[in-house]
N, C-alpha and C positions, 0 to 999 in steps of 0.2 A: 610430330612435325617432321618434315621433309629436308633433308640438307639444302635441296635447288630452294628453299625461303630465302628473302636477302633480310628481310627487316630480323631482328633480333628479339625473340620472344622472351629472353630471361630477364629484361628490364621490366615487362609489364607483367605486374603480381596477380594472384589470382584473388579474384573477390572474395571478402570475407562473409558468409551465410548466417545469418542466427537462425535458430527457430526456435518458437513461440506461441503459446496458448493456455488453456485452462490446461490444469493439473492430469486427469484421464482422457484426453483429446487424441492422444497420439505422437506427441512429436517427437518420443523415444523410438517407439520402432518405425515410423517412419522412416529416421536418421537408419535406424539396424539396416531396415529393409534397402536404400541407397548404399550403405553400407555391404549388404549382404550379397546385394546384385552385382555390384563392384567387384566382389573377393571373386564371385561365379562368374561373372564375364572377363575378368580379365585372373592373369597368372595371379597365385598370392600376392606378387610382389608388387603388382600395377596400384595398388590403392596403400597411402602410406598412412598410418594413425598417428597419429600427433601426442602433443601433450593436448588434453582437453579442445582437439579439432581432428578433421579426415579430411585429407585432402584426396581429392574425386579429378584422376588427369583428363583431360579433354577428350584422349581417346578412348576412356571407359564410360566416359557421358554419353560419349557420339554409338560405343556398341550398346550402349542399355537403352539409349533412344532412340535407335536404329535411325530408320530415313528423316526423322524431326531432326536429326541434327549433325549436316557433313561440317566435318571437322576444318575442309579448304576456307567455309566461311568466316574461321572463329579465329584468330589470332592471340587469345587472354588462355591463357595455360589450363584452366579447369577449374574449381570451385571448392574453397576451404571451408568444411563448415565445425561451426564454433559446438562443442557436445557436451560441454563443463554439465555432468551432474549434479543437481541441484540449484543450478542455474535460471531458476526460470527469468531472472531478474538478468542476464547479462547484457541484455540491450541495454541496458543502461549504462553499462562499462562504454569509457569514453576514450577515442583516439583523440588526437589532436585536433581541437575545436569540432564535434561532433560525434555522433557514437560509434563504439568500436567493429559493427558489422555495417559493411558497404549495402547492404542487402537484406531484409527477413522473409521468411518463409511463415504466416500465423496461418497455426492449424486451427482447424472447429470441425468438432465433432457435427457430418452432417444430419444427423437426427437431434444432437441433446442443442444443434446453437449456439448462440451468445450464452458464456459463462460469465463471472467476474472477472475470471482472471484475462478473459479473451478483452473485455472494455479496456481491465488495466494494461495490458499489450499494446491496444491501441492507439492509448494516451501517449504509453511511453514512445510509438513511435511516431505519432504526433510530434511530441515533444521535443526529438531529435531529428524529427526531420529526413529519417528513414523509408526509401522506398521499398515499399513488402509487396508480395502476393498474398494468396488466400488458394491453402489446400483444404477444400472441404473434403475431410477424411471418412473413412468406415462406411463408403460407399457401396461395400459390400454386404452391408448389413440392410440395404434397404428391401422390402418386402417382395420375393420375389425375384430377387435380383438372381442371376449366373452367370459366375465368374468366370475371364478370361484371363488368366496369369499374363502379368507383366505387358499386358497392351497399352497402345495409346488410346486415348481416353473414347477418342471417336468412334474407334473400332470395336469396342464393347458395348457402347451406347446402343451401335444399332443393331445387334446380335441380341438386344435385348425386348423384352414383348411391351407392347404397351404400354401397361398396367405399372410395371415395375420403373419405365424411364419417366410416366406421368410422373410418380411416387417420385423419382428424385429428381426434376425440373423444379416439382414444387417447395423440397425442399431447397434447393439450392437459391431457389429466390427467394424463402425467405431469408437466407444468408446475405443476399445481395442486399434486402430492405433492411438487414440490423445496420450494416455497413452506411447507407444513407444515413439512418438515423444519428449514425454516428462523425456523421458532415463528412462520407466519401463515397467518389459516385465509382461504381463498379460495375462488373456485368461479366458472363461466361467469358475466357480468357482469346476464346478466338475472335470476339468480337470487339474485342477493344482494338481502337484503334492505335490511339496515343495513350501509352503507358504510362508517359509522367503526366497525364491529368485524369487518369481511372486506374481503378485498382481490380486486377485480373483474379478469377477465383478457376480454381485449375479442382477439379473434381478428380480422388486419391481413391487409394485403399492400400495402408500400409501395410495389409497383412496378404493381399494377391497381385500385389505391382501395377493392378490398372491404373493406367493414368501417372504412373510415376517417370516414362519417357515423358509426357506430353512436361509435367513440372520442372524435369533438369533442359527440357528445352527453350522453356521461358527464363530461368533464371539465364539462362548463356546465354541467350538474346538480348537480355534485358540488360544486360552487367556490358554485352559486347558495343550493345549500340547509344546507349546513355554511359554508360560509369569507364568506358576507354582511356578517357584523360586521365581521369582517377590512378587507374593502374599503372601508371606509369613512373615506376622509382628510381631509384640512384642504385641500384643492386650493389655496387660495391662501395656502397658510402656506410656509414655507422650504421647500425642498427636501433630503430624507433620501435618501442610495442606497448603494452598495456596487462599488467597482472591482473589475471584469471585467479587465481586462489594463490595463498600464503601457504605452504603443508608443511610438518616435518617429515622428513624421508630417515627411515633407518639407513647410517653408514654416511647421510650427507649432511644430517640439522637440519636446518632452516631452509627451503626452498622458493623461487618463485614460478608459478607455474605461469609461461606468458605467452601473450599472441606477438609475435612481430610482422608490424606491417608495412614495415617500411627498409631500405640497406640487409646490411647482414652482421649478423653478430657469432665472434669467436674464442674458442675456452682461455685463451691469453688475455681479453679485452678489459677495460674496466669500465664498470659501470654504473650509471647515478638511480637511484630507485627512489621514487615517493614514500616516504615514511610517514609516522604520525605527528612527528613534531618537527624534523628537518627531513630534508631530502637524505640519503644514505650513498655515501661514497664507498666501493666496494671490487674489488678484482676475482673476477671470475675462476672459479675451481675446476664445473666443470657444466659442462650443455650434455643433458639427458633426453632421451629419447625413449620410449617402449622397443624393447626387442620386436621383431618381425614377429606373427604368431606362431613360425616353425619353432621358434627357439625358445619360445615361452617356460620350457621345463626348467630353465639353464636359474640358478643360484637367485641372479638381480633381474629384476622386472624391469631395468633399464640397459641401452648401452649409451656407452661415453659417445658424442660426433665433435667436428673439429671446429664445425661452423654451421650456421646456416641461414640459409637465405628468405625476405619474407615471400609470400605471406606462408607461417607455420608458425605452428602449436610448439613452444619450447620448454623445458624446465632445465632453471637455471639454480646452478648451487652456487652458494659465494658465502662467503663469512655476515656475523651484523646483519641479517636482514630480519631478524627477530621482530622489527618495528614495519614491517614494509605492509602497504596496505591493496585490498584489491580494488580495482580500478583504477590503481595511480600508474603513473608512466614511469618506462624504463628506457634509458636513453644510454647508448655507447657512448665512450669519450673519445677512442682513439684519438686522432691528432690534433684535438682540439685544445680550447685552454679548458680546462676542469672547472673554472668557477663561471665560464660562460655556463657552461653545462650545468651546473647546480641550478645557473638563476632561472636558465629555461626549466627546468623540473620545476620550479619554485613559483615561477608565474603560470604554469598549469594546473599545479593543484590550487595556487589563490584562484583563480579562476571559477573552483569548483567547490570555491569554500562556500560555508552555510554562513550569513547572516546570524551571528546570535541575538540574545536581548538581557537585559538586565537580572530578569526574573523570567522564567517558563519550564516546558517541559524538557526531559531529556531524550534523545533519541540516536539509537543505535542502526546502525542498516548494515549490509554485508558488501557490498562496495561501493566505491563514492560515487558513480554513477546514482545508484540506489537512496544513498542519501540525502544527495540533489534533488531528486525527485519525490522525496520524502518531506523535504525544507518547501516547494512550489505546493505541495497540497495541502502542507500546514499552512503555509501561507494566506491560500485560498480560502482555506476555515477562520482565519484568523487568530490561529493557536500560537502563540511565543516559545520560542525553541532556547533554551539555557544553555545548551551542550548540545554536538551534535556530532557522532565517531565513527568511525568503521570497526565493526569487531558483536562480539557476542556482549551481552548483560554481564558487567563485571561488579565485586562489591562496592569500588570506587564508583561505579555511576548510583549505585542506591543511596551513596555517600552525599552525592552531588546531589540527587533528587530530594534527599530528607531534607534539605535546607532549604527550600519554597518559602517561601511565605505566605501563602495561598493552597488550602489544603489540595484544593483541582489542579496543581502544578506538580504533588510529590507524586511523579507517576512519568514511567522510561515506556518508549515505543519503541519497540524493536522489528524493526523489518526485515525477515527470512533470518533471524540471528537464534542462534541460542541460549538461555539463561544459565549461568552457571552456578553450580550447586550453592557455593557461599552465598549466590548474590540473593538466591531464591530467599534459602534463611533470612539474609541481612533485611531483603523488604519485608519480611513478616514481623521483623523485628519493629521498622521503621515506620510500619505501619505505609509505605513508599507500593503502588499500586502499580505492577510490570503488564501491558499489552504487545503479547506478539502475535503477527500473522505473516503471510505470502502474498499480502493481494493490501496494498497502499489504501486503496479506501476505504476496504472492511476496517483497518486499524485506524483510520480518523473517525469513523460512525462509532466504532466501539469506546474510544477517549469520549465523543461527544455524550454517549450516552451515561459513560459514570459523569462526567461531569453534569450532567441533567439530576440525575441520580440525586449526588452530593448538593447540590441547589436546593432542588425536593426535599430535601434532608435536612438543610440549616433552615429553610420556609418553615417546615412542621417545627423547628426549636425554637424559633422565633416568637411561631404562634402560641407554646405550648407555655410560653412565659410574657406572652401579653394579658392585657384585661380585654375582651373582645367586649361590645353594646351588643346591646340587648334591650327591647323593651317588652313589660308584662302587666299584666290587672291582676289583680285579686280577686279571687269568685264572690258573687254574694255566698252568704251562709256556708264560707270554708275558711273560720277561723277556729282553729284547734287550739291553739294558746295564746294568750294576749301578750305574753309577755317573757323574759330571760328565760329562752330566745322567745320572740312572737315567731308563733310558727302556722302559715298561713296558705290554702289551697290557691294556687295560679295558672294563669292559661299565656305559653309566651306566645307574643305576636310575633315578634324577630329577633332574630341573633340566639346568643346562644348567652346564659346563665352559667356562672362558673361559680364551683363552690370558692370560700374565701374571698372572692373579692370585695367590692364597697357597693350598694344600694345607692342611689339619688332621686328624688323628686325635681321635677323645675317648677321654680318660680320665678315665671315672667322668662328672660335669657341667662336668668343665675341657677346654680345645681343646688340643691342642699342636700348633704350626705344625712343621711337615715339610720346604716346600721351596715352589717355585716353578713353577707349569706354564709353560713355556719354547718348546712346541712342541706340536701336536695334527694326526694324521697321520691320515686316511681311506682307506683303499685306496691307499697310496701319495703320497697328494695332502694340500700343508697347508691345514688349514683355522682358520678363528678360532674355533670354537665347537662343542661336540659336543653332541646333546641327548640326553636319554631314551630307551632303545633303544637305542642306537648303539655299534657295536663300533668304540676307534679305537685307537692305539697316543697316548701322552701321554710328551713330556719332561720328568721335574719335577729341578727341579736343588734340589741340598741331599743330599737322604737315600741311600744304597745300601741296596739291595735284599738282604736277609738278615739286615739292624742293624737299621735305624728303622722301614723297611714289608719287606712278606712279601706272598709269593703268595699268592690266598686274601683280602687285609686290605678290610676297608672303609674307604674317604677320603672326607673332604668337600671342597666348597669351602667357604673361608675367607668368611663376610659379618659387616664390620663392623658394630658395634651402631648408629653411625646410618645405612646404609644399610638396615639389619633395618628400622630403624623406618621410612625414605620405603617400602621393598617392603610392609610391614603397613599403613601408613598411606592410603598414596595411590595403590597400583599392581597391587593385587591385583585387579582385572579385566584388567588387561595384561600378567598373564603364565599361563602354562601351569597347568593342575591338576597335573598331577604337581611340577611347581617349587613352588606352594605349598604342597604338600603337606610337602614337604624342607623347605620355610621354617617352616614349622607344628612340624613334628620337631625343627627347630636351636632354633628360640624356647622349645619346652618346655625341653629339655636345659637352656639358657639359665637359665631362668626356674627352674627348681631349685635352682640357682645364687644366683639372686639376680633375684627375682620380679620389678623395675621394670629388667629388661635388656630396653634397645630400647622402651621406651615414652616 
């Protein structure tokens, strides 16, 4: 910026950037490559790294964009972007009433597409209500392609033959058609008109800079001329941010690594931090930063600063913050009263509390951002949530999950967390079923499917201890014994014959038990169960053959009236049509009898 400015640029913050996609898409070297261009265009010193962000000044946007972006136009200081490793989830981390980046950047790989993790990006910024673009990256890799280092997008395109820019028009639309599908209308970046009612897709190659002016010119356009109000803070009022990660640091303990995006915060200040169970009152030790990369040899990978102002990547050392969680807010107190300030911490994280229930599953995410939006897809499943924390699998959650009362409920979801060694054991113990994944919806499909699973499972015990109907004849000339047991050749019509159960005849709408199947022989061979179709020989004990049953007779099997009612009730997809059928037949005869039989 020029001294002859009259307006005052250190009041309006620079936007905060996420980026975001499937897992191999790019958005790592991407971030390098902006990064990299940054360190090469300007002196070392022109590009600062953060705690878990880089901030990119306005004049290293304006030389890496060259003509896309004179700097007289831009007033907003340059562009913070958020770089937390292992982050893919930090769009969900929340500033104040909304999420914590002003801005995203989703990459898609433009060959491999919509991934999962690229839908769940979507939702989430769906969800928050986040304006993104669309870098369709590894445009270098399209067939045919030749690369021009670090161009704007335009001026490669047409240095390119035919064959290879067909290739990637048509890739790139079908980028544009997932994006419809996914209820947003979009279109190549220069031809959008109106940014906040279409989503711009900016064609990349993180690994030879094309097309990387034309992206740092859309975000400063887009942040300069919708998100201006936005930017505009109190610079020297308290400082407002949001934890990025909880770490310990050798030589400091307990650390918070945070974005602040609002005032300025100082190594004397004290501070309120969102904890797990109260908010955390705490006085500042000290504000870290990464040494410059000249000094990088030097003992500590930090140096101490005195203050700083948003937007930036800070870490903060302070006593007690062992409980502090990520995605909760951090608030200065300076000259305020300390218990306003607690209550504000206090109604933002209620704010972002999970709904429990009586009884359900447990579920862990890695910050509350994450959790929240863990709590809305259960929801949408219809899943019951018991507990729901910020942090890794610990044994106290396997604790909590063994206590279900519902075997489908002793079972934690963990989203982007890790299981800790005890807790692993303790679920094996507990027999307590742990799902972890990176991607929100694989982890509801995967819950739904054991619970399928376990259904399936109690079905076949259900069935494996009812008496199922069955009706059979006797062949002519296939009596082998008449008698203790009569043992007698038969052909079943339906269902299925179970060894041990009870034999019946009807007479008229009454049963009369006969005897006992005792044995069931196949070609020689015993077997437990004979179905429909099946010729086997049957030992039923009780009757002789020529008194109670006859060559020629039709037999049922015996089904009690409350197994009638679990087979009508609960299990008629889990057995055979012709079984229900004989079920269908016994209930009528029944129900002649006396119409509320088996209901």
């Amino acid at each position: 910026m020029t001294d002859t400015d009259t307006h005052d640029p250190t009041s309006l913050r620079t936007p905060i950037v996420a980026v975001l996609g499937h897992v191999d898409h790019g958005k790592t070297s991407l971030l390098d490559k902006i990064r990299g261009s940054a360190v090469i265009e300007g002196e070392a010193g022109a590009i600062t790294q953060h705690i878990g962000a880089t901030a990119v000044p306005l004049d290293v946007i304006s030389t890496i964009a060259g003509e896309l972006v004179d700097p007289d136009d831009f007033d907003l200081p340059g562009l913070l972007f958020i770089d937390t490793p292992g982050h893919h989830s930090f769009t969900t981390l929340r500033s104040r009433g909304g999420a914590l980046a002003d801005i995203a950047i989703l990459v898609v790989d433009v060959n491999d597409g919509f991934q999962p993790q690229t839908i769940e990006a979507l939702d989430i910024l769906k969800r928050s209500e986040t304006p993104f673009i669309v870098a369709a990256n590894k445009i270098d890799t399209v067939p045919g392609w030749n690369p021009n280092e670090d161009t704007p997008i335009n001026d490669t395109y047409d240095a390119q033959s035919d064959r290879a820019a067909s290739r990637l028009d048509e890739s790139l639309y079908e980028i544009i058609g997932e994006l419809s599908d996914e209820g947003f209308s979009a279109d190549l970046y220069w031809r959008v008109q109106n940014f906040q009612r279409n989503v711009g897709v900016v064609p990349v190659s993180a690994m030879t800079g094309e097309g990387v002016p034309d992206l740092l010119a859309v975000m400063m356009g887009l942040s300069q001329r919708y998100m201006k109000a936005e930017m505009e803070i109190d610079v020297a009022g308290p400082g407002v941010g949001t934890v990025l990660e909880v770490k310990e640091e050798k030589g400091f303990g307990t650390t918070v690594d945070t974005v602040l995006y609002d005032g300025t915060i100082r190594s004397d200040d004290t501070v309120v931090v969102g904890g797990t169970n109260e908010p955390i009152v705490t006085d500042v030790r000290a504000l870290l930063q990464p040494r410059p990369l000249a000094e990088i040899r030097t003992e500590s990978r930090f140096e101490k600063v005195e203050s700083v102002k948003a937007a930036s990547g800070i870490k903060i050392a302070a006593p007690e913050l062992k409980d502090a969680m990520a995605g909760a807010p951090v608030r200065v107190v300076r000259d305020r009263d300390l218990e306003d300030v607690v209550e504000e911490v206090r109604a933002e994280l209620a704010d972002i509390a999970v709904d429990t229930d009586e009884q359900g599953v447990v579920v862990k995410a890695d910050t509350l951002g994450s959790l929240e939006a863990m709590a809305d897809a259960l929801g949408e499943a219809e899943i019951p949530i018991v507990s729901a924390e910020v942090g890794d699998i610990a044994p106290r959650d396997v604790s909590v999950a063994s206590t279900a009362e519902d075997p489908k409920q002793q079972a934690i979801l963990g989203f982007n967390v890790d299981v800790l060694a005890d807790a692993k054991t303790r679920a094996e113990q507990d027999d307590v079923k742990l799902f972890t994944d990176e991607v929100i919806y694989q982890l509801v499909e995967e819950y739904d499917e054991h619970v399928e699973e376990l259904e399936r499972a109690q079905q076949d015990t259900i069935l494996e201890n009812i008496s199922r109907p069955a009706r059979f004849r006797i062949l002519p000339d296939h009596t082998f014994r008449q008698n203790d047991p009569a043992v007698v050749g038969v052909e079943v019509n339906a269902g299925t014959i179970q060894n041990n159960n009870f034999v019946v005849t009807w007479d008229g709408n009454e049963t009369e038990r006969v005897g006992q199947v005792k044995g069931i022989q196949e070609q020689g061979e015993d077997v437990d169960e004979a179905r429909a179709g099946n010729r086997v020989s049957v030992a039923i004990d009780g009757p002789t053959v020529g008194r109670q049953i006859e060559e020629g007779d039709e037999l049922w099997m015996e089904v009690p009236e409350k197994h009638a009612k679990i087979l009508e009730q609960e299990l008629t997809d889990e057995i055979p049509g012709d079984e229900l059928e004989a079920l269908n037949m016994y209930l009528e005869k029944q129900r002649k009898r006396d119409p509320f039989w088996g209901k």
